[in-house]
mmCIF file of the C-alpha atoms, coordinates in Angstrom:
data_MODEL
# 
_entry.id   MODEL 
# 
loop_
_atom_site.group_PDB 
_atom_site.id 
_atom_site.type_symbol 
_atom_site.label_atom_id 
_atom_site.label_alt_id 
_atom_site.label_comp_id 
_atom_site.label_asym_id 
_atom_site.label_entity_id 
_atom_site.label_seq_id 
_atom_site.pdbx_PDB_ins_code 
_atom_site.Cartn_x 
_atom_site.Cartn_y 
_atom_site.Cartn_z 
_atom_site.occupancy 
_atom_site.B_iso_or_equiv 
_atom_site.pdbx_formal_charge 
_atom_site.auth_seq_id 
_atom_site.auth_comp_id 
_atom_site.auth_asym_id 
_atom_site.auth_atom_id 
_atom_site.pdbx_PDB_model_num 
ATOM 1   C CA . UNK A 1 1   ? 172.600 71.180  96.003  1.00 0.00 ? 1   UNK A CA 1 
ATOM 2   C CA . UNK A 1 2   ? 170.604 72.442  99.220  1.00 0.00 ? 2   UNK A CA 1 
ATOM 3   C CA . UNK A 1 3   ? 172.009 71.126  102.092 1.00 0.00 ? 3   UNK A CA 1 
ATOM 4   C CA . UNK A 1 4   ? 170.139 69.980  105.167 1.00 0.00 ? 4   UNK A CA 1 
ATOM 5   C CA . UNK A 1 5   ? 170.127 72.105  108.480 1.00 0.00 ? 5   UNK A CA 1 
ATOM 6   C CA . UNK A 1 6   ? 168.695 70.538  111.486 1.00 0.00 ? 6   UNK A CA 1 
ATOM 7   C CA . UNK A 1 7   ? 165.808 72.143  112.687 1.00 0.00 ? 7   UNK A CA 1 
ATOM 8   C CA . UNK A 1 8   ? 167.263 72.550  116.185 1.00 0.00 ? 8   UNK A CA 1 
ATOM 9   C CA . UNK A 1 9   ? 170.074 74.913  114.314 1.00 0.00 ? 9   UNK A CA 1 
ATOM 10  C CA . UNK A 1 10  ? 167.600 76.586  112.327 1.00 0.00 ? 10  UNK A CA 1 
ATOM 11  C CA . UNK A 1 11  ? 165.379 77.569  115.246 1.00 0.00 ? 11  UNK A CA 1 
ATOM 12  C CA . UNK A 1 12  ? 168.015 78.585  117.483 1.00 0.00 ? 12  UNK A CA 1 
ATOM 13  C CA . UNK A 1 13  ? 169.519 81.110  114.855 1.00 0.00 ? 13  UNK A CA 1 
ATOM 14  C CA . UNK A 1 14  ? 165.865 82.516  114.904 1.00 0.00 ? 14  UNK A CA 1 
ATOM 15  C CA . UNK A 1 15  ? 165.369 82.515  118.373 1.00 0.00 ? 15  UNK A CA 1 
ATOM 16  C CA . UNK A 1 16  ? 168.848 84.263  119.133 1.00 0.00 ? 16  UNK A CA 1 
ATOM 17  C CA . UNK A 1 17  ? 167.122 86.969  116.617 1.00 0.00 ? 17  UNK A CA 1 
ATOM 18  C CA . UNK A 1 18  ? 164.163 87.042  118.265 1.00 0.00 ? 18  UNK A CA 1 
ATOM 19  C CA . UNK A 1 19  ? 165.526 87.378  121.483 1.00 0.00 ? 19  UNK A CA 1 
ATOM 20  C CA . UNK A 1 20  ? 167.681 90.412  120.729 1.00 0.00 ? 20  UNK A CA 1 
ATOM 21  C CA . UNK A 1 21  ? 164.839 91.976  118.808 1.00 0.00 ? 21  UNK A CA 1 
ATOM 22  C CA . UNK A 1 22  ? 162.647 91.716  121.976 1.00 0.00 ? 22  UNK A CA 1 
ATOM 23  C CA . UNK A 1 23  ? 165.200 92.469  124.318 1.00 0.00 ? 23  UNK A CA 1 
ATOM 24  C CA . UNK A 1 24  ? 165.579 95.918  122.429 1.00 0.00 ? 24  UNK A CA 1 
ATOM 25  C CA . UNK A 1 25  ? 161.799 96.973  122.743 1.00 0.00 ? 25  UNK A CA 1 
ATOM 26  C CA . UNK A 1 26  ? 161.688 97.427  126.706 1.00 0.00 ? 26  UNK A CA 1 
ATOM 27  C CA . UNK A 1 27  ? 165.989 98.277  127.078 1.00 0.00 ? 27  UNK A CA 1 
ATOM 28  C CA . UNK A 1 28  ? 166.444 101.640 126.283 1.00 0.00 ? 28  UNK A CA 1 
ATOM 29  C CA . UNK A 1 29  ? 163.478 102.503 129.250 1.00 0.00 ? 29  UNK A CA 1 
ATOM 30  C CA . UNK A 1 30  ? 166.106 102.164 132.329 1.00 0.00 ? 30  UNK A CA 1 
ATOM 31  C CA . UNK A 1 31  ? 168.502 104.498 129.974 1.00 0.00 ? 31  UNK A CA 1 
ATOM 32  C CA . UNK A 1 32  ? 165.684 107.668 129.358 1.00 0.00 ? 32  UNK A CA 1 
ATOM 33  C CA . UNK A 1 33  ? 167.111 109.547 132.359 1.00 0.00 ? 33  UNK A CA 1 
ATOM 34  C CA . UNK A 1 34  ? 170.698 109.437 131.093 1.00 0.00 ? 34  UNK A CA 1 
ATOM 35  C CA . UNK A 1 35  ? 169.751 110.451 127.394 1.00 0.00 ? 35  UNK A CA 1 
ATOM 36  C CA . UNK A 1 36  ? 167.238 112.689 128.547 1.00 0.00 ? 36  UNK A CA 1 
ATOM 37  C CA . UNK A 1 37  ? 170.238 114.191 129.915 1.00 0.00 ? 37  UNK A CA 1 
ATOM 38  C CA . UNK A 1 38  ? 172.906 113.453 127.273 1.00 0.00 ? 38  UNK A CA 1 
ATOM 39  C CA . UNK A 1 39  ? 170.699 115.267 124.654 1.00 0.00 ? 39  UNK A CA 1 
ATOM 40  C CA . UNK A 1 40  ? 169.291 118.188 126.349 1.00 0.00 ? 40  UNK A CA 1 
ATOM 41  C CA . UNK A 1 41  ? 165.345 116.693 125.675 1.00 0.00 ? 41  UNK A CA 1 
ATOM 42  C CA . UNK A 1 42  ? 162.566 116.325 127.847 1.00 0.00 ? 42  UNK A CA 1 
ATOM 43  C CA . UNK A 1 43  ? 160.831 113.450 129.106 1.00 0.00 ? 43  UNK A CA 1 
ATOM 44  C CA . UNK A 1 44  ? 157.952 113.699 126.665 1.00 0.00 ? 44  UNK A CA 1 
ATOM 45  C CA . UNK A 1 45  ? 160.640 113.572 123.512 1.00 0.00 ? 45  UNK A CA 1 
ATOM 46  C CA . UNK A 1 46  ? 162.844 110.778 124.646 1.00 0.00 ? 46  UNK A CA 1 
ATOM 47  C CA . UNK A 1 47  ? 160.250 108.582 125.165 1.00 0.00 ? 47  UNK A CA 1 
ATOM 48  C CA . UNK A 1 48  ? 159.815 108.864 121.547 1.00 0.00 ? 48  UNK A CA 1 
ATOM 49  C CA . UNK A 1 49  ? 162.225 106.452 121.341 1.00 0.00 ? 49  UNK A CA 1 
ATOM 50  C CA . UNK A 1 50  ? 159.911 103.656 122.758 1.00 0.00 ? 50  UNK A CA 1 
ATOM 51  C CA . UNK A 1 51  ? 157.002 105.237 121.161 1.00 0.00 ? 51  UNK A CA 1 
ATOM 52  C CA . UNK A 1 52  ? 158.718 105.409 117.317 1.00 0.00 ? 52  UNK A CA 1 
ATOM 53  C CA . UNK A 1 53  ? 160.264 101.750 117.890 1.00 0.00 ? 53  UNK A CA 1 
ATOM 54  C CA . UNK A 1 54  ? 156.730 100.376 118.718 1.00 0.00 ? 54  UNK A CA 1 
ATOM 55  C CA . UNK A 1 55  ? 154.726 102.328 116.051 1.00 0.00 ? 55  UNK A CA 1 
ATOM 56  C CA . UNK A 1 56  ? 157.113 100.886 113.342 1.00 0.00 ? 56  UNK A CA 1 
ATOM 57  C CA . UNK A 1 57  ? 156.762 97.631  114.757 1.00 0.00 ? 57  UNK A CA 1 
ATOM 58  C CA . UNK A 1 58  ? 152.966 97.505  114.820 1.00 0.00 ? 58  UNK A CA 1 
ATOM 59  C CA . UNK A 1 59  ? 153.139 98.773  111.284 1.00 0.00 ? 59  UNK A CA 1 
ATOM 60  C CA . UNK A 1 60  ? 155.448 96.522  110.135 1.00 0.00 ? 60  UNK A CA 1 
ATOM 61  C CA . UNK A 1 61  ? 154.022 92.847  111.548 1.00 0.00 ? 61  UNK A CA 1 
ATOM 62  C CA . UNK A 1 62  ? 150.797 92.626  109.528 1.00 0.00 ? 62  UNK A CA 1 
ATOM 63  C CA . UNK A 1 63  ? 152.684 93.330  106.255 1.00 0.00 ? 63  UNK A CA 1 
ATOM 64  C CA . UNK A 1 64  ? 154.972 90.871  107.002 1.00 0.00 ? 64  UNK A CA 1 
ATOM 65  C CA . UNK A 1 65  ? 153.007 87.732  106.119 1.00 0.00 ? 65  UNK A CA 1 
ATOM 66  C CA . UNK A 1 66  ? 152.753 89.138  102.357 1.00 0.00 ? 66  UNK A CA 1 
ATOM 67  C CA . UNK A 1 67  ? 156.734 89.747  102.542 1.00 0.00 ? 67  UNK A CA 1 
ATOM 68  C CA . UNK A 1 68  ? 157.263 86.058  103.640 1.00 0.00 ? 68  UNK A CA 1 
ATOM 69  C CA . UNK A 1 69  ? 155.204 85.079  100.674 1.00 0.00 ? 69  UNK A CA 1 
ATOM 70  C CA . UNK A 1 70  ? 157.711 87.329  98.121  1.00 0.00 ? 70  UNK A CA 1 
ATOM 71  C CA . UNK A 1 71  ? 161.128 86.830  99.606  1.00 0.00 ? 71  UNK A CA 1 
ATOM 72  C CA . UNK A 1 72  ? 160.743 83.927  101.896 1.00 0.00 ? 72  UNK A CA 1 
ATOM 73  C CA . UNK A 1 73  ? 162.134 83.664  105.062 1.00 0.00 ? 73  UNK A CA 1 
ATOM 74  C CA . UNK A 1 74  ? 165.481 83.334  105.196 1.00 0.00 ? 74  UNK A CA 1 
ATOM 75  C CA . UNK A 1 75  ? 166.401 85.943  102.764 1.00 0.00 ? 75  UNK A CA 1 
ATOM 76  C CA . UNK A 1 76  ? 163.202 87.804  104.930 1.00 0.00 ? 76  UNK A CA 1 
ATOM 77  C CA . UNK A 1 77  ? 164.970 86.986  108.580 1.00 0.00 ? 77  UNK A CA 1 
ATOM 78  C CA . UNK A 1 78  ? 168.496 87.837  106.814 1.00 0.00 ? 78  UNK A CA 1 
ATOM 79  C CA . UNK A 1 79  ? 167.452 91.188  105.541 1.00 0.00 ? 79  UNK A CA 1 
ATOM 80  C CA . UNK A 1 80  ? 165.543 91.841  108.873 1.00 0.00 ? 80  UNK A CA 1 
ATOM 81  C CA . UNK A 1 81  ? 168.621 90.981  110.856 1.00 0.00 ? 81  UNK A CA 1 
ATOM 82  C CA . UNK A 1 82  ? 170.666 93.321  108.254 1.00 0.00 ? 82  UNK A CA 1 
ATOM 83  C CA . UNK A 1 83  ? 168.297 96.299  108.978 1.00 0.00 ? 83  UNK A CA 1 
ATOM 84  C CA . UNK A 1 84  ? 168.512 95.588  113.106 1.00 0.00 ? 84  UNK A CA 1 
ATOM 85  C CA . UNK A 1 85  ? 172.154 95.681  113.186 1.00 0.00 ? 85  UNK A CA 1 
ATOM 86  C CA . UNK A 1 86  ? 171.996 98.673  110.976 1.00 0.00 ? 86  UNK A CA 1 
ATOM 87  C CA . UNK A 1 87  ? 169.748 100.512 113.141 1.00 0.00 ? 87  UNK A CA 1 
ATOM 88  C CA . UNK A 1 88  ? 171.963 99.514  116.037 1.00 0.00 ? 88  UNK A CA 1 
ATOM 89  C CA . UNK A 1 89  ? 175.414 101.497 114.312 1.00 0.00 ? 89  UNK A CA 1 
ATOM 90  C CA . UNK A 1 90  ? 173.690 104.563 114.025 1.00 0.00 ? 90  UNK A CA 1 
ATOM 91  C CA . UNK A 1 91  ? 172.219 104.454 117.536 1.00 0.00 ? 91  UNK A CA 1 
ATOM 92  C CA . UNK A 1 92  ? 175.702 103.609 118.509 1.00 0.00 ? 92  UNK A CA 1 
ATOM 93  C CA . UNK A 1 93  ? 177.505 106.530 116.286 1.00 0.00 ? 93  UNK A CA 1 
ATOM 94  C CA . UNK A 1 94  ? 174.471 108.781 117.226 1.00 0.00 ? 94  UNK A CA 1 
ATOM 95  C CA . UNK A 1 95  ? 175.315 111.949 118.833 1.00 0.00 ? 95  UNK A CA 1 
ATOM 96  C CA . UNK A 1 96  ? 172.125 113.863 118.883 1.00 0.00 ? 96  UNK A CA 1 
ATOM 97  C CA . UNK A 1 97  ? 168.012 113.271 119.455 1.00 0.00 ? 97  UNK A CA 1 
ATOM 98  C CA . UNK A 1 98  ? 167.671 112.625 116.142 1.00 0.00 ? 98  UNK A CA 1 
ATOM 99  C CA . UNK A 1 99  ? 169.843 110.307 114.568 1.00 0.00 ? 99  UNK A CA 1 
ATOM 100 C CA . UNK A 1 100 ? 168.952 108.165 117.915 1.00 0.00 ? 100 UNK A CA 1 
ATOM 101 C CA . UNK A 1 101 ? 165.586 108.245 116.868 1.00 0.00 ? 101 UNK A CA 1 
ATOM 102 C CA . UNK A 1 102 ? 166.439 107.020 113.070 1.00 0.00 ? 102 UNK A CA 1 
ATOM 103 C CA . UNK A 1 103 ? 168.760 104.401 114.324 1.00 0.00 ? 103 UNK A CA 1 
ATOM 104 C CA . UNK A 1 104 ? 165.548 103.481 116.768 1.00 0.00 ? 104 UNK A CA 1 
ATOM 105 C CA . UNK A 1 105 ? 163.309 103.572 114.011 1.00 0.00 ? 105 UNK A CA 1 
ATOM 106 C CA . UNK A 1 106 ? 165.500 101.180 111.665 1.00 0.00 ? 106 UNK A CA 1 
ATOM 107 C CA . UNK A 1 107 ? 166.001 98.739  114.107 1.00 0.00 ? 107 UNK A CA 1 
ATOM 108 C CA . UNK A 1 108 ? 162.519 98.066  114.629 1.00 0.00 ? 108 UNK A CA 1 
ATOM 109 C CA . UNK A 1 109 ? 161.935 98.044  111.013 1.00 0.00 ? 109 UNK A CA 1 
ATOM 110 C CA . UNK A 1 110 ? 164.048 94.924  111.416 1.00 0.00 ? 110 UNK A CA 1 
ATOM 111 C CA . UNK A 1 111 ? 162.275 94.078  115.265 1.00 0.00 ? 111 UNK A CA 1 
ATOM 112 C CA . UNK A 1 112 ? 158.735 94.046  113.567 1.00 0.00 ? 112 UNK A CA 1 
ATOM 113 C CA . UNK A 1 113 ? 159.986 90.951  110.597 1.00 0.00 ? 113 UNK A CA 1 
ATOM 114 C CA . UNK A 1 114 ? 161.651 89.192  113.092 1.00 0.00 ? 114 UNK A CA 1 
ATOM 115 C CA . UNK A 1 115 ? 159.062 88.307  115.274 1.00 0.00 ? 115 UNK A CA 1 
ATOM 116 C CA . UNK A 1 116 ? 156.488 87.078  112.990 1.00 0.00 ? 116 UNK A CA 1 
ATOM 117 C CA . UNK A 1 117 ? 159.408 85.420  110.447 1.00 0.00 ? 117 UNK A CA 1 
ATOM 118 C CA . UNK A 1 118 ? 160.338 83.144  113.655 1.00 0.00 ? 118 UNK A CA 1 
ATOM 119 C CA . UNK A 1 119 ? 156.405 82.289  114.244 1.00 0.00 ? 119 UNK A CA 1 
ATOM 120 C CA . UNK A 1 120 ? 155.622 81.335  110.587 1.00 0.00 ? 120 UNK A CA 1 
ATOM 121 C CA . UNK A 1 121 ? 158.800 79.174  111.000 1.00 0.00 ? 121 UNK A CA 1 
ATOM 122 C CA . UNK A 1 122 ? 157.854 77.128  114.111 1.00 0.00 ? 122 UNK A CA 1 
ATOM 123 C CA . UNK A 1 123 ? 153.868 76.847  112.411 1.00 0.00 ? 123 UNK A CA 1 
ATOM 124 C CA . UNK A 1 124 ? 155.525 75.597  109.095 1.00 0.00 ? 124 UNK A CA 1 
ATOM 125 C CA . UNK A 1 125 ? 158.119 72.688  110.523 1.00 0.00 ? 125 UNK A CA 1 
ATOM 126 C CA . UNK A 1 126 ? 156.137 71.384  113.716 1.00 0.00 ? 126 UNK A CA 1 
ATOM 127 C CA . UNK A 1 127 ? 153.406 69.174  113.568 1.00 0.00 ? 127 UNK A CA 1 
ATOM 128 C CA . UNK A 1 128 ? 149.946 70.675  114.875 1.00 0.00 ? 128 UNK A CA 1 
ATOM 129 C CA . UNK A 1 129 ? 150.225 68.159  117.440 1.00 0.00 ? 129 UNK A CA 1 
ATOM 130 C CA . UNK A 1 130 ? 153.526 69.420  118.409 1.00 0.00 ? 130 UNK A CA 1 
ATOM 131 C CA . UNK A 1 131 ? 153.149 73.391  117.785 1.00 0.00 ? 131 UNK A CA 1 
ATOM 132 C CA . UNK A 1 132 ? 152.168 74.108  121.999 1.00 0.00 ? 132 UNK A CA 1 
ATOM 133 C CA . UNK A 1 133 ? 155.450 72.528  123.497 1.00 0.00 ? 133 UNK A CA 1 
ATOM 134 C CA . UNK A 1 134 ? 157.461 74.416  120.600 1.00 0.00 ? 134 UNK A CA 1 
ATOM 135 C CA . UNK A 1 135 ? 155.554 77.992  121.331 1.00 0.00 ? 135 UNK A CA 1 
ATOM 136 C CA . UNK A 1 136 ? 155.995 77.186  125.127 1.00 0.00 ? 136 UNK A CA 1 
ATOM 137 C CA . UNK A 1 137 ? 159.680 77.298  124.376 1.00 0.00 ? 137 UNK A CA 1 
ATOM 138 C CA . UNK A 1 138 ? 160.284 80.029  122.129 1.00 0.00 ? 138 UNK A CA 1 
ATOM 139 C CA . UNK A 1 139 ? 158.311 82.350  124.823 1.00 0.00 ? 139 UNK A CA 1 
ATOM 140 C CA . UNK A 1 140 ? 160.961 81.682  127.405 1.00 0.00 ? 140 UNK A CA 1 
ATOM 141 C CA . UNK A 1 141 ? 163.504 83.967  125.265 1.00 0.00 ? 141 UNK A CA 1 
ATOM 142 C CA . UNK A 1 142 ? 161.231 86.659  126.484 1.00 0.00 ? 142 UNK A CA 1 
ATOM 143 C CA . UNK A 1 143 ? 161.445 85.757  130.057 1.00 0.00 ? 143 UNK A CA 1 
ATOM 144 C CA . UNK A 1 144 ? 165.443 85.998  130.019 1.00 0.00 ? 144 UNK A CA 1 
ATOM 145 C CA . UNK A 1 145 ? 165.535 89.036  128.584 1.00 0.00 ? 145 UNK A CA 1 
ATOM 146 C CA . UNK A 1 146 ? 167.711 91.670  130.563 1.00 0.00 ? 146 UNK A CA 1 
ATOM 147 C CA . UNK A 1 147 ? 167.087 95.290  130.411 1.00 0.00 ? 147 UNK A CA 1 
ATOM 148 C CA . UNK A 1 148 ? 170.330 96.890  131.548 1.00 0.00 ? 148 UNK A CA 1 
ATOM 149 C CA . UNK A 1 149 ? 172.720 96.053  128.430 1.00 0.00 ? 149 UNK A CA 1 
ATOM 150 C CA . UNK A 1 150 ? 173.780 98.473  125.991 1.00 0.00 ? 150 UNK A CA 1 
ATOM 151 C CA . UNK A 1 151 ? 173.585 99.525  122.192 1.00 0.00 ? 151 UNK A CA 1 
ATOM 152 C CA . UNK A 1 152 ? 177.151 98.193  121.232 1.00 0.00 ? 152 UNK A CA 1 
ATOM 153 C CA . UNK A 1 153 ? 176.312 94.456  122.949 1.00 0.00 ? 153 UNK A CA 1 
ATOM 154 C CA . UNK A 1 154 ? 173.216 94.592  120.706 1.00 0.00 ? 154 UNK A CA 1 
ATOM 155 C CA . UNK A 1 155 ? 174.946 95.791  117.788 1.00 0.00 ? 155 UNK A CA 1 
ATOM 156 C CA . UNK A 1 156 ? 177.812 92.622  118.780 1.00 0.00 ? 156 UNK A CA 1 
ATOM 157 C CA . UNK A 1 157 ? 174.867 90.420  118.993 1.00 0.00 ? 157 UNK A CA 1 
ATOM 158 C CA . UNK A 1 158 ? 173.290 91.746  115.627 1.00 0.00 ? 158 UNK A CA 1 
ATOM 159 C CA . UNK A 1 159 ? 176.045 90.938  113.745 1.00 0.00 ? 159 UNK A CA 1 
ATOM 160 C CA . UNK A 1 160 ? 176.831 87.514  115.129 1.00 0.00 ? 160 UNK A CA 1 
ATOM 161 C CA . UNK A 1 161 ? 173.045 86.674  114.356 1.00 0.00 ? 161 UNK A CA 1 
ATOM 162 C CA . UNK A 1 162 ? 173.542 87.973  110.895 1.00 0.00 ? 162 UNK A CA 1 
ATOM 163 C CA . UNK A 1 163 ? 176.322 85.854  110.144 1.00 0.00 ? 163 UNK A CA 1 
ATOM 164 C CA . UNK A 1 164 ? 174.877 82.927  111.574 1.00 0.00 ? 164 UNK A CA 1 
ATOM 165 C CA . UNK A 1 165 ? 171.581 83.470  109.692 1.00 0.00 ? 165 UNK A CA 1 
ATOM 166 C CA . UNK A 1 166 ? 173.129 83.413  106.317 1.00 0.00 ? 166 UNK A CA 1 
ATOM 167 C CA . UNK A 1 167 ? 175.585 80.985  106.782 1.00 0.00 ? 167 UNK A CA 1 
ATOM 168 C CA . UNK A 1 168 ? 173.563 78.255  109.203 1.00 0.00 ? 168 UNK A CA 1 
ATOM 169 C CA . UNK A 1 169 ? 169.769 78.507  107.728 1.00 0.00 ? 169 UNK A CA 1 
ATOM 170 C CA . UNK A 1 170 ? 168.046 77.576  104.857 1.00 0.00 ? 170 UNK A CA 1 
ATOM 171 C CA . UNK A 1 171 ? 164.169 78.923  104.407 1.00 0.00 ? 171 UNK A CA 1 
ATOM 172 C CA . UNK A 1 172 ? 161.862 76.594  106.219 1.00 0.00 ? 172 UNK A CA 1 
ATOM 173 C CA . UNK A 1 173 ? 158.302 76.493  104.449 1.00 0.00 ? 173 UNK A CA 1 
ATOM 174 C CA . UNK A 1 174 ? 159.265 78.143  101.251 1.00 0.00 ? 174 UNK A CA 1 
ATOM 175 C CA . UNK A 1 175 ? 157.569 77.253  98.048  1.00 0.00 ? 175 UNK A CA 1 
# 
């Protein structure tokens, strides 16, 4: 039997995901200096770690509206939240250029669901007459976000909003 969530639970597991997911595009931007340093690179090639994060998410947010119509989205915001905190252990194990740069690239394989998961969520359970005060509130989790935190809070974080995702949410607009 499918029990009921509240929405208010629901969209606060998804906005806690959402929030980490955008806090992690613009936070590794006050650290280039220190890895540029840590790994021997230049400018140019650690700033491939903004550059390969971004690509990967503008690749990735189009396709999603096809994967929320195969998997749905919890199991879609699940798996998404899976692949984040995934990307954040080998960013956090990382000891070279190049595993950084995987671990970069897999968390914003799970960055680039996230994001549009959470807005088909908010179209699907308000009311059109509702939808403005509910978008006006999910963009103030991108005006809190800090820039100065570090891979293992995010990989903390991850985890926390993976467990919460599968054991708090159900999907919201499935068929």
């Amino acid at each position: 039997m499918e029990q009921k969530m509240s929405i208010g639970r629901i969209l606060s597991v998804l906005l806690l995901g959402a929030f980490i997911s955008i806090l992690n595009q613009t936070l590794l931007n006050v650290a280039i200096p220190h890895l540029m340093n840590d790994f021997n690179v230049s400018a140019t090639t650690v700033q491939w770690l903004s550059t390969g994060y971004m690509l990967t998410n503008g690749i990735l947010i189009p396709i999603t509206a096809f994967m929320i119509e195969s998997f749905g989205t919890r199991a879609l915001f699940i798996s998404a939240m899976g692949l984040f905190t995934a990307g954040s252990v080998v960013c956090a194990v990382s000891t070279g250029f190049a595993p950084m740069l995987v671990g970069r690239i897999i968390q914003a394989s799970g960055a680039g669901i996230i994001m549009p998961v959470v807005m088909n969520v908010f179209l699907t359970v308000f009311p059109p007459e509702k939808r403005g005060g509910s978008h006006g509130n999910d963009g103030h989790r991108d005006d809190v976000c800090p820039s100065d935190r570090t891979h293992f809070i995010r990989l903390d974080s991850g985890a926390l909003q993976l467990a919460a995702a599968i054991f708090t949410s159900h999907s919201a607009g499935d068929h």
